[in-house]
Steps between C-alpha positions, in 0.01 A plus 500: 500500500567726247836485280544878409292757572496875299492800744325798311653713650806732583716689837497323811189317447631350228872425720250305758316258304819380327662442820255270667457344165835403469476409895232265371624344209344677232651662165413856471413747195552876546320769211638796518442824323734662301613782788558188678727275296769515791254469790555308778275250453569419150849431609384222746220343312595211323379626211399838357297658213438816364125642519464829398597824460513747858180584555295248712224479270704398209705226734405410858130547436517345116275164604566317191878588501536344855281178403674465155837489726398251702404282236805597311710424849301156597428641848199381632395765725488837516578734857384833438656655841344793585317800311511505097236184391532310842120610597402504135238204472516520115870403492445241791226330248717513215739292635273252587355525185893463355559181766704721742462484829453862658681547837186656716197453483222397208400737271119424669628629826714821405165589349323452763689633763830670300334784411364753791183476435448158506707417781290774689166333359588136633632692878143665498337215441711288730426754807846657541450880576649680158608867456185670324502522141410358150527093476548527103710687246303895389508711233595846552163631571447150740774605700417894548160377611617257717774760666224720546261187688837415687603826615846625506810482518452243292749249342460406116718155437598309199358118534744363404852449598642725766841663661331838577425522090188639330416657897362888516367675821226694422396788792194637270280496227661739290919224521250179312563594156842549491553188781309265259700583230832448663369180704379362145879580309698358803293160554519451107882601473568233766245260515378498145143534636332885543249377720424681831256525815474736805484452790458737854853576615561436881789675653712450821468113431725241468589270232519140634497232261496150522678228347317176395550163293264325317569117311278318276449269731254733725733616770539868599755650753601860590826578601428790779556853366693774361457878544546710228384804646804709392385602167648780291180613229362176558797277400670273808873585634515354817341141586528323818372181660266459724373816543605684845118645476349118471407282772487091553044568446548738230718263323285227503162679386729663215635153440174354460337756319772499251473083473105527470533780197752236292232280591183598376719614156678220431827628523836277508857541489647864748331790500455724757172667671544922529299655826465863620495496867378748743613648839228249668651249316185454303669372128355505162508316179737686239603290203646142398819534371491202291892407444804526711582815688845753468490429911453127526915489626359614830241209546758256364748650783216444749323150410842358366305386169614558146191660365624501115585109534131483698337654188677329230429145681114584547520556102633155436197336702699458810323615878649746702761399678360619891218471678340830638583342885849484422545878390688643812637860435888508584630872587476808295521612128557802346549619116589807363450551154788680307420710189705654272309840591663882624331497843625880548314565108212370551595149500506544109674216340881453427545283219907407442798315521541300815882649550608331859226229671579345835230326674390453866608169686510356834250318758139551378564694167379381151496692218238428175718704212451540135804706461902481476755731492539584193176431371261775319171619703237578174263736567259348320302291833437502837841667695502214761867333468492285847345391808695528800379280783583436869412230781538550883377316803260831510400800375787674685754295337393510176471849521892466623617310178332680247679821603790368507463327163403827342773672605694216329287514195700692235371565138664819269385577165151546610321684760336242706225489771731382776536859645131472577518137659782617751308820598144297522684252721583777761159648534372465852128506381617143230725349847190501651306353269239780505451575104203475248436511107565906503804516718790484235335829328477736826855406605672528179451882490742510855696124498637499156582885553697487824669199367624684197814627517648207748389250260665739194838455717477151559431471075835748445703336753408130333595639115825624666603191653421314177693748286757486778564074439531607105798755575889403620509503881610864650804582649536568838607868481175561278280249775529800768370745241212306409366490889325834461359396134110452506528230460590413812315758720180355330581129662629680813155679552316175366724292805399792753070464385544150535648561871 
């Protein structure tokens, strides 16, 4: 086993694969940027070095800064979470090249399958049913052909990494141009790699993915599914596990599809296996996500394993630790992701001080957090600033607890997404479990809306009650004044909705 291990990486991520590290024995190494020199995550690594200026290409994408680290630190491997170089084959080969073990899979593989196109290629040739499309990176005048072939709407994606980044609708002929270019600047921005593909976009589907494990020593599992069909512009917020759309068949045949595609491209360590699936229940190939995923709490909630001490034990030559007949799904998971995003401005994001944090607790909560009060939000990367996840004996229960630990989530200094997550959570059409890939954009334009100004009271009525713990108590006589403040007619009506 390894003796310290360097996470490239920063936020929550970052939080995660120190903790089970330290769980595990193993001395950690956080790089940090300089917008994040009082991070989280550098304050609980065992050790910490400077990278780089703010921008990611000049730190958390600078491949011979992070390997020179390393070396510099004595760790022997390197986690790359998720997003930034941790689908990048070229910095998976150069540390093997450097004698540093790469936490996912082999350079060989991520090229293989890593990038959307391959990872389509090997499903086509494999005989699982794949969305139409290209099977290789285009140039610009590749992919207006091959738009044209497809038909549209049609759905130009970056090939590598993912989150929602370098995606573009495009309704007609005349949107390519300006979707290419956009596509191309995003994917490079994040990803450090320009390339893109197209393929036919399907709407009124869902987004079921599956889990899987691979070792070195030839065994593959999948650990059931998640759906991840409430998407906002093609980036995840809500998660859950299993699916309330999948049954015990459909499970299986996704399973096994999913097993035979890290098969026949000789992938190891997690990943996890994207399908589209249809109304009939008919489900097609999407893409490999070749690393861990921003929702694997909800599998971990579900299968009881510890999917970041799975991975970094496959990478030190070990097998996995199950066998596929002893997976048995336990209750329900869900996960809301929590930005630091104006959902009533167009979720734009809300860099800032982290002025008063309390977190969620109770039965069945966990929350995955890069931040503390106190603690700067840059706006320099992705606004995500925690995971908030519940477990309940089912659906309904989950359902229960996560309301109730949103309404105990607090965060001021930054607008935050959790306004949307309580609103979401009441929606008759997500209780019953009857959503799809396009849902989140159709309801926003009435949800979010209604939900305005209650959510604006519950905000003012939070900010007064922290100003109120800062201030000498009130007198008595002054108390009966203060009954008709708004204050308190805005937690009266609040009580009264509630009702």
């Amino acid at each position: 086993m390894f003796k310290k291990i360097l996470i490239a990486n920063r936020g929550e991520i970052a939080v995660r694969v120190i903790r089970a590290c330290r769980e595990m024995g193993i001395g950690t190494v956080a790089v940090y940027s300089e917008a994040d020199r009082a991070s989280l995550h550098v304050r609980l690594a065992d050790e910490a070095f400077l990278i780089g200026p703010p921008p990611s290409a000049q730190s958390y994408l600078n491949m011979d800064r992070i390997i020179e680290t390393a070396k510099t630190a004595l760790a022997e491997a390197i986690h790359p979470g998720y997003g930034f170089l941790s689908e990048n084959p070229e910095f998976a080969q150069r540390c093997e090249q450097g004698g540093l073990t790469f936490v996912g899979p082999n350079s060989r593989a991520i090229r293989a399958m890593g990038g959307k196109t391959g990872g389509r290629s090997i499903a086509a040739q494999a005989k699982v049913p794949v969305v139409p499309g290209s099977t290789r990176d285009l140039t610009d005048e590749e992919v207006v052909q091959a738009a044209k072939e497809i038909g549209f709407p049609a759905l130009i994606k970056a090939s590598a990494g993912g989150g929602g980044k370098g995606m573009r609708i495009v309704s007609t002929e005349a949107d390519l141009a300006g979707a290419i270019r956009a596509a191309r600047s995003e994917a490079a921005s994040s990803f450090g790699n320009p390339a893109i593909y197209v393929e036919r976009y399907l709407g009124g589907a869902r987004h079921i993915e599956v889990q899987i494990l691979a070792d070195t020593k030839g065994n593959v599992i999948y650990l059931g599914e998640r759906d991840c069909s409430i998407q906002r512009r093609h980036q995840k917020v809500i998660e859950e596990s299993p699916s309330p759309f999948v049954d015990p068949d459909l499970r299986r045949r996704m399973g096994e599809a999913a097993v035979t595609l890290a098969k026949a491209g000789g992938y190891t360590n997690a990943g996890t296996m994207e399908f589209l699936v249809d109304s009939s229940k008919n489900f097609y190939f999407l893409e490999l996500n070749a690393r861990l995923q921003v929702e694997h709490p909800v599998t971990e909630m579900v299968t009881g394993l510890d999917l970041v001490k799975e991975q970094i034990r496959i990478a030190a030559g070990e097998p996995i630790s199950v066998r596929q007949d002893e997976i048995r799904l336990s209750g329900h998971a869900i996960e809301c992701r929590i930005y630091a995003e104006d959902p009533f401005s167009n979720f734009m994001p809300s860099p800032g001080k982290i002025q008063v944090l309390r977190d969620p607790g109770g039965p069945g909560i966990r929350v995955e957090s890069g931040i503390y009060e106190g603690c700067e939000v840059p706006i320099f990367y992705d606004p995500l600033i925690a995971k908030l996840i519940a477990w309940g004996r089912d659906r309904a229960e989950a359902i229960r607890r996560m309301r109730r630990a949103l309404e105990e989530y607090t965060i001021l200094g930054v607008k935050t997404s959790i306004p949307f997550h309580r609103r979401m959570l009441d929606d008759p059409q997500f209780l019953s479990g009857q959503v799809h890939t396009q849902f989140v954009e159709g309801w926003l334009a009435t949800g979010m809306a209604e939900a305005g100004d209650t959510n604006a009271e519950i905000a003012l009525i939070a900010g007064a009650l922290y100003l109120h713990t800062k201030k000498p108590s009130v007198p008595a006589s002054q108390r009966q004044a203060a009954a008709g403040s708004p204050w308190t007619l805005a937690a009266r009506r609040e009580a009264m909705r509630r009702r």
